[in-house]
C-alpha positions in Angstrom: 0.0 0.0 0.0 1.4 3.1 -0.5 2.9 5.4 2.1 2.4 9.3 2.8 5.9 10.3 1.9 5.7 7.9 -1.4 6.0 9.5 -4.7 2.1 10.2 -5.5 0.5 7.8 -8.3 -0.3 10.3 -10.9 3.5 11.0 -11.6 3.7 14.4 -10.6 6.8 13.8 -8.6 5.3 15.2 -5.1 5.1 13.3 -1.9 1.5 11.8 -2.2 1.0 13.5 0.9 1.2 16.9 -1.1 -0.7 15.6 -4.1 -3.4 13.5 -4.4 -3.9 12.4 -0.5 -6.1 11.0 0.3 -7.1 9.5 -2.5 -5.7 6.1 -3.2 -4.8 4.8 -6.8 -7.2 2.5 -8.5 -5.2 -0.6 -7.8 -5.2 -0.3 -4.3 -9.0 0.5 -3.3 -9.6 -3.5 -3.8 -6.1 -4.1 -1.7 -7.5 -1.5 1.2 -10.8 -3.6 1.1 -9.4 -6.5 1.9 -6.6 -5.8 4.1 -9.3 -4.6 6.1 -11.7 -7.2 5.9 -9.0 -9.6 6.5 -7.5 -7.9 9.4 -9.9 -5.8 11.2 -13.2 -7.7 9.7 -14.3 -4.4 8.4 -16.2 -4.5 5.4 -15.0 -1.2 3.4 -18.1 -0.6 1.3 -18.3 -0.2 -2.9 -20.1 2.7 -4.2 -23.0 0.4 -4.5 -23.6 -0.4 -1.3 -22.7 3.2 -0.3 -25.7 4.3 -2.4 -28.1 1.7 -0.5 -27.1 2.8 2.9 -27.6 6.5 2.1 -30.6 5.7 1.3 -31.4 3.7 4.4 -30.2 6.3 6.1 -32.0 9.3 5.0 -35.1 7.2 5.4 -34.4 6.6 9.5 -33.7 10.3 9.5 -37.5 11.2 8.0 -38.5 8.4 10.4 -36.8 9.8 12.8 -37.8 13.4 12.7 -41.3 12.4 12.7 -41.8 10.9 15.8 -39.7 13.4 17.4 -42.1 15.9 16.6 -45.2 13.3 17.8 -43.2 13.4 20.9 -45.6 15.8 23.6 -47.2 15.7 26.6 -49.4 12.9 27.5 -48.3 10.6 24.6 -47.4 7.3 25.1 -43.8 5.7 24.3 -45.8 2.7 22.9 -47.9 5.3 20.3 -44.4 6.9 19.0 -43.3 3.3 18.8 -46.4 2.5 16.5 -46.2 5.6 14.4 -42.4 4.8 13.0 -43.4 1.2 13.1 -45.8 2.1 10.1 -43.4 4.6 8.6 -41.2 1.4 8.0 -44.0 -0.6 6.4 -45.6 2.8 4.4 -41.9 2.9 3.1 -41.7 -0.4 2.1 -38.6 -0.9 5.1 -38.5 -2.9 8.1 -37.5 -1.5 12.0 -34.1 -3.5 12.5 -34.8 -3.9 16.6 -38.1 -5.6 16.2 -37.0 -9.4 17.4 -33.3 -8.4 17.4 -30.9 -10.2 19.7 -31.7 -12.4 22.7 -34.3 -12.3 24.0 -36.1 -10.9 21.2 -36.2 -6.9 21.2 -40.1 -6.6 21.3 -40.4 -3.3 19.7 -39.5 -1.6 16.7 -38.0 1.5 18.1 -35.9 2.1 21.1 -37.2 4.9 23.5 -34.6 5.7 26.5 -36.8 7.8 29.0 -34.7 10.4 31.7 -32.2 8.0 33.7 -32.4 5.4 30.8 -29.2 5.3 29.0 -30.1 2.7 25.9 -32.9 0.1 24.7 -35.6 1.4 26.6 -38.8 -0.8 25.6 -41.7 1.3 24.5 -44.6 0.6 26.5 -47.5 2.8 27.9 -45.8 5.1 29.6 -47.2 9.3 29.1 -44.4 11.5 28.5 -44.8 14.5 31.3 -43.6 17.8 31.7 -39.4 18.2 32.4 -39.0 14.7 30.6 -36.1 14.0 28.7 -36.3 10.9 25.9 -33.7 9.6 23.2 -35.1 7.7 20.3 -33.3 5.5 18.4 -34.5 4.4 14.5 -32.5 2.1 12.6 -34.5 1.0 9.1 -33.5 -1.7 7.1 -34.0 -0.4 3.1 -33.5 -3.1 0.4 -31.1 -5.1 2.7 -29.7 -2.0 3.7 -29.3 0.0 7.2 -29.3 3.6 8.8 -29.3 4.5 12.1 -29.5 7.5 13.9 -31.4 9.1 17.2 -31.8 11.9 18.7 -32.8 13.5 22.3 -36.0 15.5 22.6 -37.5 17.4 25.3 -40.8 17.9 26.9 -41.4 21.7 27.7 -39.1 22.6 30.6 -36.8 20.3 31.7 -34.8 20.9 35.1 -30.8 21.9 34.3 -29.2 19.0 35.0 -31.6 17.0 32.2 -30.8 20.2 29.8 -27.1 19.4 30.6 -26.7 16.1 29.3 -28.9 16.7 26.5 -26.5 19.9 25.2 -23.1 18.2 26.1 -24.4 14.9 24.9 -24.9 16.4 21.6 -22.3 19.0 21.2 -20.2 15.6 22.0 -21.6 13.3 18.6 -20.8 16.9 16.6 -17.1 17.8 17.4 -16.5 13.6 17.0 -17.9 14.0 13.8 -16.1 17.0 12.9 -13.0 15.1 13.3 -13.9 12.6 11.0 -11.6 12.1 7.7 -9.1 9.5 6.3 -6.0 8.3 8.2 -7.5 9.3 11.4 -7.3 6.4 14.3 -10.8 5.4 15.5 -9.4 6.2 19.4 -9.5 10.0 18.4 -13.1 10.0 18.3 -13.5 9.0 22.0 -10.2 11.5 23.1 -12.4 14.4 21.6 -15.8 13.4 23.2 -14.7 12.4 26.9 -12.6 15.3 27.0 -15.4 17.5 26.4 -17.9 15.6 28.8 -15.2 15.6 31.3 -15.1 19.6 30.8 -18.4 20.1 31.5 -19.1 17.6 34.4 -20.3 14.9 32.6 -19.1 10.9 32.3 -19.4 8.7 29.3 -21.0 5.6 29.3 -18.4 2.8 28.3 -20.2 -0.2 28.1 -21.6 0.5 24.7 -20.0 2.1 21.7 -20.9 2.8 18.0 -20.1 0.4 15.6 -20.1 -0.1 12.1 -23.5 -0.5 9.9 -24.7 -0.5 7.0 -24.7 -3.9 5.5 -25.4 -5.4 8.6 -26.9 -3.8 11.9 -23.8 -3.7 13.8 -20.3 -4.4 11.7 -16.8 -3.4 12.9 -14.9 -1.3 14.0 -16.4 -0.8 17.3 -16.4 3.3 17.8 -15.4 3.7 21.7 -16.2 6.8 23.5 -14.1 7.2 26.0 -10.7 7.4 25.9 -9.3 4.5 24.2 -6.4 3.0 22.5 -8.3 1.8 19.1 -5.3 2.4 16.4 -7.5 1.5 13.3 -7.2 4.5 10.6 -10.3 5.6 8.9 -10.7 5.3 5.5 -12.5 6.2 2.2 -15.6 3.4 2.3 -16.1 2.9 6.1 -19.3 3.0 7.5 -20.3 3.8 11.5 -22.3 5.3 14.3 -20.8 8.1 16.5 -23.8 7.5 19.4 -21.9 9.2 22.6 -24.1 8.4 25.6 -23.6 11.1 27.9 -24.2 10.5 32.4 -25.1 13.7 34.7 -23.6 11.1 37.4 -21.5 8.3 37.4 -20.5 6.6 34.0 -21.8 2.8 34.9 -25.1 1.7 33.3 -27.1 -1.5 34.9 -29.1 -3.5 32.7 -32.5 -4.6 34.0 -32.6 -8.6 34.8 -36.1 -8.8 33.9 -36.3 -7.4 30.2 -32.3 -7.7 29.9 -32.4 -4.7 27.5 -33.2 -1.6 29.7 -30.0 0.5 30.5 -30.4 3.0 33.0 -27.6 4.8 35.1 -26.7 3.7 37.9 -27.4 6.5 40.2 -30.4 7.4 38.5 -29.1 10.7 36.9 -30.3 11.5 33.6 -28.4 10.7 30.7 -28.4 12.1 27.4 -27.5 10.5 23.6 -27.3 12.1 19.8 -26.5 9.7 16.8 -25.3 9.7 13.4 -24.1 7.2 10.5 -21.4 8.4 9.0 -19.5 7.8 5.8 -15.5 8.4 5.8 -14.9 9.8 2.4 -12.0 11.2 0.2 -11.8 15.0 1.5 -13.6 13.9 5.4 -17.0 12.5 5.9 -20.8 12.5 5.2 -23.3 12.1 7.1 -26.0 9.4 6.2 -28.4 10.5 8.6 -29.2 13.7 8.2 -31.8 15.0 10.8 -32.2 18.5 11.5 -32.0 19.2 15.1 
């Protein structure tokens, strides 16, 4: 594979650093694919496939927005659950949680409600006043995925709910800012626990983003936190940035009973944003583009 400092491919005679970087010669996109897949198990995706997940994509995002804006007072969890539930069938898509995993995900979205980190289980449960809620769409278009969330409030929330929303967020956009060839994966998590730690906030490290796209969850996992993840980024990689964001501590508890529920456990709110995210030749795009 060639090198930084290499003469660049297009015989200009300058470092391929100065010239055409990133962008890799013709011969070696299929050598990057595999080295990856064969190393890493990363599947670096073709222009194809890239076209079918952006498409996946923009669809969770319309999803997504939607029941956001269903979200008020005195609706249920289990109603926003039904309304992206038909979304998926109206768009000829299918809700990638529904029967996921084991047990069975019993839903089709996943609703996290105030001290509820991840996988919260819609049920009949009325959003009130000064609730916080995340929720998560990941459709599945023509065999291909997008997934993205987002946090949304109802009416006034109390500061320390606001907190985790705003730093949770401002997190998922300065990782994504970041994003472009060559970088290591471990950069992402450097940028967003330094800013949670800055604001007096702890990042939840038992669950990271992950690669998607052709499958629900792919590698490279996408840590968080600080971490020592040395994979670089390149052209044709596909992942979540999903920072999950603690007013307290940074441990989440799962609940025996469901064995999906996350909640914090001090019972401090917790906050998450997500994004796919395609690395590209100048830097990134995202695949998921709701407007906040």
């Amino acid at each position: 594979m060639i090198g930084r400092n290499d003469p660049c491919w297009c015989g200009s005679g300058q470092k391929w650093k100065k010239c055409h970087y990133p962008k890799l010669p013709p011969q070696d996109a299929q050598t990057v694919r595999d080295e990856y897949h064969s190393k890493y198990g990363i599947l670096i995706k073709t222009p194809e496939q890239i076209e079918g997940i952006r498409r996946a994509g923009h669809l969770a995002a319309k999803i997504l927005e939607a029941t956001c804006t269903m979200a008020k007072e005195g609706v249920t969890t289990l109603e926003l659950n039904d309304l992206a539930h038909q979304m998926h069938l109206d768009a000829g898509a299918k809700p990638a949680p529904l029967h996921y995993g084991e047990p069975p995900f019993p839903k089709s979205v996943c609703i996290s409600l105030n001290d509820v980190i991840c996988h919260g289980i819609p049920d009949h449960t009325q959003l009130r006043q000064g609730d916080i809620l995340n929720i998560d769409i990941t459709a599945i278009l023509d065999g291909y995925y997008g997934d993205c969330s987002r946090m949304v409030c109802i009416g006034e929330v109390d500061p320390e709910r606001r907190l985790v929303v705003d730093v949770a967020y401002e997190c998922l956009m300065r990782a994504v800012a970041i994003v472009k060839p060559d970088i290591p994966v471990s950069a992402i998590g450097d940028v967003i626990e330094g800013y949670a730690e800055a604001h007096g906030c702890s990042v939840v490290h038992q669950f990271v983003g992950h690669g998607v796209g052709v499958d629900f969850h792919e590698g490279p996992q996408v840590p968080h936190c600080r971490n020592t993840n040395s994979i670089r980024l390149v052209p044709g990689m596909t992942f979540t940035i999903e920072p999950m964001i603690n007013a307290g501590v940074a441990d989440a508890v799962v609940d025996s009973k469901d064995r999906w529920t996350a909640r914090t456990r001090d019972g401090k709110p917790s906050g998450q944003w997500e994004h796919t995210l395609l690395v590209t030749e100048e830097g990134h795009e995202i695949l998921t583009p709701w407007n906040c």
